[in-house]
C-alpha positions in Angstrom: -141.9 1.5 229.8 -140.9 3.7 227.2 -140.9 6.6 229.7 -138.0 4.7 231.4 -136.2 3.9 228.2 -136.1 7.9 227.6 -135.0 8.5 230.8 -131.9 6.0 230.6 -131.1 6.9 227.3 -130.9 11.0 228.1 -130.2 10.7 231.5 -128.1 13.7 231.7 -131.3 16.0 230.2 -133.6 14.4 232.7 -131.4 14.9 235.7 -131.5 18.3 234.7 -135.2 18.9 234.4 -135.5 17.0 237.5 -133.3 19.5 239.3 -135.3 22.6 237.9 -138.7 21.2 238.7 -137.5 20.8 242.4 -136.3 24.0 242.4 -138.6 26.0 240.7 -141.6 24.0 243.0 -139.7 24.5 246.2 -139.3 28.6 244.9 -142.8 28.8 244.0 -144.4 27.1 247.5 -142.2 29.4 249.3 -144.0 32.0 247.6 -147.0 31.2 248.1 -146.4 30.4 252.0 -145.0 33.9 252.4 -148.5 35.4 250.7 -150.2 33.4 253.0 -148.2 35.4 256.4 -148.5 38.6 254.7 -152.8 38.1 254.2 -152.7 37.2 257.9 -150.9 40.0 259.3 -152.7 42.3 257.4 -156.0 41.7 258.6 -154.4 41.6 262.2 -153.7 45.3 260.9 -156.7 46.4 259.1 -158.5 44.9 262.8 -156.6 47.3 264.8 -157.0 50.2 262.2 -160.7 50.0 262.3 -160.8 51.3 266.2 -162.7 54.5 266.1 -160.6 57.8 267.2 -161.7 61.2 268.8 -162.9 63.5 266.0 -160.1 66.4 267.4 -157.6 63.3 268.4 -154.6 63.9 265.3 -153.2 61.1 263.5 -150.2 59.6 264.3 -147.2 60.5 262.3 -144.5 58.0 262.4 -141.1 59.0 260.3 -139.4 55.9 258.9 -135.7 55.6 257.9 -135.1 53.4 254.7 -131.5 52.3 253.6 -132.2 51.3 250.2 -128.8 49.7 249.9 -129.2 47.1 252.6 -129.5 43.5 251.7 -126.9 43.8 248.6 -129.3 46.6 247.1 -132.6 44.6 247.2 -133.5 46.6 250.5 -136.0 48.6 248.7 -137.9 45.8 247.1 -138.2 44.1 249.9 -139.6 47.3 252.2 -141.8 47.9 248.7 -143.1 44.0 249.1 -143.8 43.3 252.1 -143.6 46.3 254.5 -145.3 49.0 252.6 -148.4 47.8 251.8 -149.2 47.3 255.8 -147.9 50.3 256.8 -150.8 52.1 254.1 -153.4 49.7 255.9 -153.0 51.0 259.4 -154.1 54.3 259.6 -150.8 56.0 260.6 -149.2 58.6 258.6 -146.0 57.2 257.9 -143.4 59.5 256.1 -140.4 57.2 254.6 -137.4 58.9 254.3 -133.9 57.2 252.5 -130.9 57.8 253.8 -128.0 57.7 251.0 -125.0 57.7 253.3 -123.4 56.7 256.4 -124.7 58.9 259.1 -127.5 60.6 257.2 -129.9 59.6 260.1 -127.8 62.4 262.3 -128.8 65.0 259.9 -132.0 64.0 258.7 -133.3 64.6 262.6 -132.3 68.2 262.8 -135.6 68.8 260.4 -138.1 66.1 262.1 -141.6 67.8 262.8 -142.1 68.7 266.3 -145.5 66.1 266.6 -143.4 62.9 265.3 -144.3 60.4 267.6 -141.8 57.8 266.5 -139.2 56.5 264.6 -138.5 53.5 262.9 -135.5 52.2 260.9 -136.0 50.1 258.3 -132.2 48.2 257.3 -130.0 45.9 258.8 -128.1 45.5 261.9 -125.3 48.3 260.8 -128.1 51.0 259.7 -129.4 50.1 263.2 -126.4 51.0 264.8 -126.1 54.3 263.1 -129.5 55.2 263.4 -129.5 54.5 267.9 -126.6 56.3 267.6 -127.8 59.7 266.0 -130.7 59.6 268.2 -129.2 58.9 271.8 -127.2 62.0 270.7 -130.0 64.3 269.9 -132.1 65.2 273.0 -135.2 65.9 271.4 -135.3 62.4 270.0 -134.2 60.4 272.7 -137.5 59.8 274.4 -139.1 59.3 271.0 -140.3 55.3 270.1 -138.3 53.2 267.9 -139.1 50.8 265.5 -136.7 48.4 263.9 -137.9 47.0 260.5 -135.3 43.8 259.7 -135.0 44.2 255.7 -130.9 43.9 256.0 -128.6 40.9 255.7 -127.9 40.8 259.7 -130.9 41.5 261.7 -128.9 40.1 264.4 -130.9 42.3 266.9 -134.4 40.6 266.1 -133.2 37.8 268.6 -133.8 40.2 271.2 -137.5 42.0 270.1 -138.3 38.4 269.1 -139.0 34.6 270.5 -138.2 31.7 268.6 -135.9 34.3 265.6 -133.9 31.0 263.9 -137.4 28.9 263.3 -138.6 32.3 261.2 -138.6 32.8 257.6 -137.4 36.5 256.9 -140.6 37.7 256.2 -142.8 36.3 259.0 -140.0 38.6 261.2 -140.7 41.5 258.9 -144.4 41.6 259.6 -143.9 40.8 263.3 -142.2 44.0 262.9 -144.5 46.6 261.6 -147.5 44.9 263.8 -145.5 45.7 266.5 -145.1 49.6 265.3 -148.7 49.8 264.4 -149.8 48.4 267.7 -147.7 50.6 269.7 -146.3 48.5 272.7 -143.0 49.2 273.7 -140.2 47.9 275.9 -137.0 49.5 277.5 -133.7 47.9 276.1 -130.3 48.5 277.0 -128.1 49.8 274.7 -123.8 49.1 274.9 -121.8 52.3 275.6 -118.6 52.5 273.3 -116.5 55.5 274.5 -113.0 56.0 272.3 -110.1 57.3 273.9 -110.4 60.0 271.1 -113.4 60.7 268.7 -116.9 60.4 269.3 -118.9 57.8 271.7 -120.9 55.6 269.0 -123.9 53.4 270.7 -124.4 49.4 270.4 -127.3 47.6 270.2 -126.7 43.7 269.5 -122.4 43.1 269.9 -119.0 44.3 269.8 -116.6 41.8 268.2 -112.6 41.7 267.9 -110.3 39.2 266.8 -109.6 35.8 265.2 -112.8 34.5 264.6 -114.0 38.2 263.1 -111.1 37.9 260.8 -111.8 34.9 259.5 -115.9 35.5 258.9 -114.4 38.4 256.8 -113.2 36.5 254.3 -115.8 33.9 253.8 -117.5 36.1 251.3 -114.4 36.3 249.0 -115.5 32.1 248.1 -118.4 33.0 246.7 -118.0 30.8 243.6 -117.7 28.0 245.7 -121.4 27.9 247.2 -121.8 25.3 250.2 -117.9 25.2 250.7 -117.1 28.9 251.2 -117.4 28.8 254.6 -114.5 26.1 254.7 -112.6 27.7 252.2 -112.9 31.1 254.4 -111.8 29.2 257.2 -109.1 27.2 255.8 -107.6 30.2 253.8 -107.7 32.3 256.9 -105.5 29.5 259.3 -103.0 29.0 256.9 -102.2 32.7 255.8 -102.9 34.9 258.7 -99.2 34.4 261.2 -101.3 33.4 264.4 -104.3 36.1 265.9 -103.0 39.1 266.9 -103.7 40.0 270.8 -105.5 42.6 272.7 -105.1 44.0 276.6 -108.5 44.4 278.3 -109.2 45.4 281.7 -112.4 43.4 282.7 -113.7 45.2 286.0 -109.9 46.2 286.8 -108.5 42.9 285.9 -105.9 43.1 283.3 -105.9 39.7 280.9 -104.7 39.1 277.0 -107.2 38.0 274.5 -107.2 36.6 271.2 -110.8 37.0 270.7 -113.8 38.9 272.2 -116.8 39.0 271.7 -119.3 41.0 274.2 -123.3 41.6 274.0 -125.7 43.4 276.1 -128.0 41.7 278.7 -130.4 43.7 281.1 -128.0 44.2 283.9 -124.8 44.0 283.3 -122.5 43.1 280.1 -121.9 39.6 278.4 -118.5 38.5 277.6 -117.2 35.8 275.7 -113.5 36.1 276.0 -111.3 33.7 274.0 -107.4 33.0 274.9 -104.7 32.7 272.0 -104.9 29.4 271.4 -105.8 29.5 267.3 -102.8 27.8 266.0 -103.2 26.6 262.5 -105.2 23.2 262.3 -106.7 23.8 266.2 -108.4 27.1 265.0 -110.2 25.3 261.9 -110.9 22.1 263.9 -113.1 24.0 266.3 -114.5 26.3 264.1 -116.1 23.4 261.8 -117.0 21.6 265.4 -119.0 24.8 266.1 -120.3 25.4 263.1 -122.3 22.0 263.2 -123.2 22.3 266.8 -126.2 25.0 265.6 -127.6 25.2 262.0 -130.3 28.5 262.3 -128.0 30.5 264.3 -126.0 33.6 262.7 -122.3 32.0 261.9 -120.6 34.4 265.2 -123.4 32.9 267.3 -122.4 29.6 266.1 -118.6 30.6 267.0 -119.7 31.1 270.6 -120.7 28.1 271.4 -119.9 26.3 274.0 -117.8 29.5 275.7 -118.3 30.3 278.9 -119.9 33.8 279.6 -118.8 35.8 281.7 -121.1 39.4 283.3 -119.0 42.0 283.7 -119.6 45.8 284.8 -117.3 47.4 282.3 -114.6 46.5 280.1 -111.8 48.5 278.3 -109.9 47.6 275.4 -106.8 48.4 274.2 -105.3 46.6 270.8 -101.6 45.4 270.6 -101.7 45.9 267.1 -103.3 47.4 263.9 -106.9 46.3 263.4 -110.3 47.1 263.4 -112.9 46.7 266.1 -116.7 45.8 265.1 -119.4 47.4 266.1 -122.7 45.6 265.5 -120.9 44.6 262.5 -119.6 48.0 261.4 -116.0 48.5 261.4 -114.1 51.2 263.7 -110.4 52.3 264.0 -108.8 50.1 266.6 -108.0 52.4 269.2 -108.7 52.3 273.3 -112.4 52.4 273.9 -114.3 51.9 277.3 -117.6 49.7 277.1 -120.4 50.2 279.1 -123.7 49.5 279.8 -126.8 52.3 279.8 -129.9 49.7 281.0 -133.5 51.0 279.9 -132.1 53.4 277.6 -133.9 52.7 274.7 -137.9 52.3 274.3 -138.3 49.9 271.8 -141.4 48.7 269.7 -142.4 45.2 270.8 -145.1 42.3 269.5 -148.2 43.4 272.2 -149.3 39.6 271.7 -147.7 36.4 269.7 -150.2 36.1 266.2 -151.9 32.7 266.2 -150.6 32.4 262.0 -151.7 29.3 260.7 -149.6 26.3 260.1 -147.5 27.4 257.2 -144.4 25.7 256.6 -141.5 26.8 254.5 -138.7 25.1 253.5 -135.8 25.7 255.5 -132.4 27.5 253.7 -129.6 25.5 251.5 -127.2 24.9 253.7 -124.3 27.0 254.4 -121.9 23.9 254.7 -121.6 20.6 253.4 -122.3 18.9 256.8 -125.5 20.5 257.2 -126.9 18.5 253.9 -128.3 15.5 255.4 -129.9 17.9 257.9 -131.3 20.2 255.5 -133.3 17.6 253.1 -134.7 16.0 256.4 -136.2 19.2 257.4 -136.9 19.6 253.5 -139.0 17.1 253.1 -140.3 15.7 256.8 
C-alpha cells in the first residue's frame, strides 16, 4: 500500500524509472541474444576449421576491404565485434585492408598478391558498389571470389545472398556472412551495366533510382530531432516545397515514354523496372507515400515505395534527364547525364550460405518504429 501511495504521489519520477528499466532490459536482452548467434556461428566455424589439410596444400589468403566510416563511423566496431573474432577462428589468412576514400578499392588492387584467392568487402551497399566496380575493371580480379560483409547502414544487397533478410537482426546477417566466406560456396550474380554518355561505365549491384520518391527519402534525415515523425516531416516538407517532380525521357527497349520516377533492379535474366508516371501532385504524393509506407514494416523505406507497382522486364533501358539532378546508384549519387543500363547475367561469383544454420530459438525484439502507425504493431511483436 504504501508502494502505491509513492507511486501516485511522484508519479512523474516513477514513470521515468519505469521507462529506463524497459529500456535498459529490452537493451540488455538484445545483448545477450546477439552473444548467443555469435557463440553458435562460431562453433559452426571452429567445425569447419578443424578439417585436416595436405601438409604442402598453402593456406588460403583472403584480402578484406574495410570502410571504417560506414554505419555513421561505427563501421569499425562493429567489424571489430562481431566479424573479427570469426574470421581469426577459421583458419584462413585474412589480410584487412581500410580504404580511406572513395575509390581506394581501384588502387589498392594494383598491389594484391598474386595467390589471393578472394575478396571480400566489408561496408554498406555504396562501398559495395565501388568495390564491384574496381574489380569488373581490373582483369586479374575479375574471376577472383567475392565476399560482402553487411556492417553499413544499407545492406540493401543482402536480400539477394539471403532468405528471409527483414525477420534478421543485423548481426545474425553478419555472421551468415563470414560463414559463407569461410565455407567457400559461391554463386553467379548478375551485376547492372551503367554506361554514361561520357565518363566512365560504373557497375550496379542491388538498384538504380531517379526521381520524386528519391528526392523526398533525401530529406528525411534532415528531421532527425523529430524521432518517429521524421519520415512524415521528410515527406510533407518535400510535397509542399519542391514545384511538382521533375521528368525524365527513357527509351525502354526502343520505346520512348516520360517518367517521374524510376526505379530499376537486377533479376537473373533480364532488368526489373518500376516506372512511375508524373502524377505527385502535392497532397496525392504524400497520401500514397504514407499508404505504402504501412503496407510493409521490415522492408527498406524505397522497397516500401514500390509497392504495389507493377514490374515491368526489360532488355535495356536508356535515360536521359529533362533537367538538373542526380541519378543513384545503389544509393551513391552520379551527375545526371544520358546513361544506357544493361544487364551482364553471371558476372559476378559471389559467396553464398552452403547450408541454412539450424540457430536456436533466439528472439530479439524488433526495431522502434520508423513511423507513428507502425506503434501498435511494434509493441505487439515486442511483447507476443
Amino acid at each position: 500500500m504504501r508502494l502505491f501511495k509513492t507511486i501516485r504521489t511522484h508519479w512523474k519520477k516513477s514513470l521515468f524509472f519505469f521507462g529506463a528499466s524497459v529500456a535498459g532490459s529490452r537493451y540488455g536482452y538484445n545483448r545477450y541474444c546477439e552473444s548467443l548467434l555469435l557463440r553458435q556461428y562460431c562453433q559452426r566455424i571452429q567445425h569447419h576449421s578443424l578439417s585436416k589439410i595436405q601438409s604442402d596444400q598453402p593456406i588460403r589468403q583472403i584480402i578484406v576491404f574495410l570502410n571504417p566510416s560506414s554505419a555513421n563511423g561505427k563501421g569499425l566496431k562493429i567489424f571489430k565485434k562481431f566479424a573479427l573474432p570469426m574470421l581469426n577462428m577459421s583458419g584462413t589468412n585474412f589480410v584487412i585492408v581500410p580504404t580511406a576514400y572513395e575509390g581506394h578499392v581501384s588502387s589498392l588492387l594494383k598491389y594484391i598478391p598474386e595467390r589471393t584467392e578472394a575478396l571480400v568487402v566489408a561496408g554498406g551497399d555504396g562501398m559495395l558498389q565501388d568495390a564491384v566496380t574496381a574489380i569488373l575493371r581490373n582483369e586479374k580480379c575479375a574471376n577472383l571470389p567475392v565476399g560482402y560483409i553487411p556492417i553499413g547502414t544499407n545492406n540493401t544487397f543482402c536480400s539477394r545472398l539471403l532468405e528471409n533478410v527483414s525477420q534478421q537482426s543485423h548481426v545474425d546477417l553478419i555472421c551468415q556472412a563470414v560463414v559463407s566466406i569461410v565455407e567457400g560456396c559461391t554463386k553467379k550474380m548478375p551485376v547492372m551495366q551503367v554506361t554514361p554518355a561520357t565518363g566512365n561505365t560504373v557497375y550496379a549491384t542491388s538498384y538504380f533510382t531517379w526521381g520524386a520518391i528519391k528526392d523526398a527519402i533525401d530529406v528525411i534525415p534532415r528531421f532527425w530531432w523529430t524521432g518517429g515523425l521524421r519520415t512524415l516531416c521528410g515527406m510533407l516538407r518535400y510535397t509542399l516545397q519542391s514545384g511538382g517532380p521533375s521528368n525524365v525521357t527513357a527509351s525502354v527497349d526502343g520505346n520512348v515514354t516520360d517518367l517521374s520516377n524510376i526505379t530499376i533492379t537486377p533479376s537473373s535474366t533480364s532488368l526489373l523496372k518500376y516506372a512511375h508516371p508524373a502524377i505527385y501532385e502535392r497532397g496525392k504524393f504524400l497520401e500514397e507515400v504514407g499508404l505504402a509506407v504501412n503496407q510493409r514494416k521490415h522492408a527498406s523505406l524505397l522497397d516500401k515505395l514500390t509497392i504495389g507497382r507493377e514490374a515491368e522486364t526489360v532488355d535495356n533501358i536508356t535515360i536521359q534527364p529533362l533537367t538538373q539532378s542526380k541519378f543513384y546508384v545503389d544509393g551513391e549519387p552520379v551527375d545526371s547525364r544520358t546513361v544506357t543500363i544493361s544487364l551482364l547475367p553471371d558476372s559476378l561469383n559471389m559467396f553464398v550460405p552452403e547450408t541454412p544454420l539450424q540457430t536456436q530459438d533466439v528472439k530479439v525484439i524488433p526495431d522502434m518504429p520508423q513511423s507513428v502507425t507502425n506503434v501498435l504493431l511494434w509493441l505487439r511483436n515486442s511483447f507476443s
